[in-house]
N, C-alpha and C positions, 0 to 999 in steps of 0.2 A: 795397573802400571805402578811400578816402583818409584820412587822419588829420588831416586838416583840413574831411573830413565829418563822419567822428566826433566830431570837436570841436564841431563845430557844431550835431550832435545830440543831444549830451553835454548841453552849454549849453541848448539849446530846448528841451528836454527832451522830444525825437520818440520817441516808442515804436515802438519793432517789430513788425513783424505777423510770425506764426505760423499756420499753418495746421495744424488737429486735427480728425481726423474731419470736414474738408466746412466747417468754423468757422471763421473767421479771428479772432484774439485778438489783443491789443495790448499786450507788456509792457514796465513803464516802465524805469525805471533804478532798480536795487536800492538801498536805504537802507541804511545798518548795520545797521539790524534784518534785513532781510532777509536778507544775508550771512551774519548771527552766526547764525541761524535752518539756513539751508541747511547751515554748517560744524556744527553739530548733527546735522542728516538726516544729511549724507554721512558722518559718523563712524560711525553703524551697519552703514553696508554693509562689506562683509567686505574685507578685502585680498587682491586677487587677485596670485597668483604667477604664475609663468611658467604658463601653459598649453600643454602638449601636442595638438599638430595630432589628435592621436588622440584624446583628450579633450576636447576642444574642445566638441561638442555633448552632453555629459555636464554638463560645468561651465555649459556656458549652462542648460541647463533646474534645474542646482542654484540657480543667480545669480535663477531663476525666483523664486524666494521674497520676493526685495527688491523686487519690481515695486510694490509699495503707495509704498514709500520716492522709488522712482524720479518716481511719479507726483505724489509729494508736494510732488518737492523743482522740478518741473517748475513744477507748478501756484502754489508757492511764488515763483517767477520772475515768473508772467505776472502774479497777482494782490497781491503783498507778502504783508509779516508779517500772521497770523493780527489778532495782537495790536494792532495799528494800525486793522484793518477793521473796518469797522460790522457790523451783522449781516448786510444784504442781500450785502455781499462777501463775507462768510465762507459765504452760502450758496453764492453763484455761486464760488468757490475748491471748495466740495465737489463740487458736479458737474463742475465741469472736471475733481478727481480718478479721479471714477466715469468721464467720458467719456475719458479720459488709460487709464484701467485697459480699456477696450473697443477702441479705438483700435489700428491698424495700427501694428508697431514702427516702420518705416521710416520716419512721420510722428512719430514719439516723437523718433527718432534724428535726425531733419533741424530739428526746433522745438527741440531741445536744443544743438543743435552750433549753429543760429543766436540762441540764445540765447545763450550762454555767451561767444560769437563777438563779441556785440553790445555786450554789457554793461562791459566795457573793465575785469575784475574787477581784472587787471589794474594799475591804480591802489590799487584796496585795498590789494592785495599791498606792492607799491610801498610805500606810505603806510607798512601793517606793518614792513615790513622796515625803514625808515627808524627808527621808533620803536624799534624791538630796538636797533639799533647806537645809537643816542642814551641808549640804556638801559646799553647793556653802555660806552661810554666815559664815563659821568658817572661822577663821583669818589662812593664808598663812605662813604670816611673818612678824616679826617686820616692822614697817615700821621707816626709816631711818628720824633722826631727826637734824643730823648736815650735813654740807653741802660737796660735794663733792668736787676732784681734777676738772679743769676745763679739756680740753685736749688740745691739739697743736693749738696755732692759726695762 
């Protein structure tokens, strides 16, 4: 996709289709809440080290445990913040979780990577990083221009 598609889907605010279990889902462009929400989920999941080709399927079925989080932070994408939704979306967000949790990985893995893909997060980032260095070069405090007491010698 060009970046003068994205743009323009950005602006029009075209959602994405995803395909889950047989479903096709629509998710929009994340909001801040969304974002702040998802950087929450993804903080619980564990830091993964290098993994060993030999342990490899050992670590996947340990990583098994976060599959709730994963589904969360999925269903979190298509549908927004909890917090925002009326109740009928916060129903329809639970069962995308339940059908997200039954769900072939490699439909998890392809609605994720095109999601993430889509969403131009990207920008946030962007945006963050910009405010930190506006943070870190704005001035603290005067700085002192006559000379101080000395102390005890």
């Amino acid at each position: 996709m060009k970046i003068e598609e994205r743009t323009s889907n950005t602006v029009l605010g075209t959602k994405i289709k995803v395909n889950i279990g047989g479903s096709v889902y629509q998710a929009p462009a994340p909001t801040l809440a969304t974002l702040l929400r998802a950087s929450a989920l993804i903080s619980v999941l564990p830091e993964i080290k290098n993994i060993d080709s030999k342990d490899f399927i050992l670590e996947s079925l340990f990583l098994g445990k976060y599959a709730r989080e994963v589904a969360k932070i999925i269903a979190l994408f298509i549908c927004g913040e909890p917090k925002v939704l009326n109740f009928k979306d916060k129903i329809k967000r639970r069962l995308l979780e339940r059908k997200l949790m039954r769900s072939d990985i490699s439909d998890i893995k392809e609605a994720f990577v095109k999601i993430l893909n889509s969403k131009q997060i990207q920008y946030f980032f962007e945006i963050t990083i910009s405010l930190l260095e506006i943070n870190m070069l704005r001035k603290t405090r005067e700085m002192v221009t006559e000379t101080t007491a000395s102390g005890l010698q």
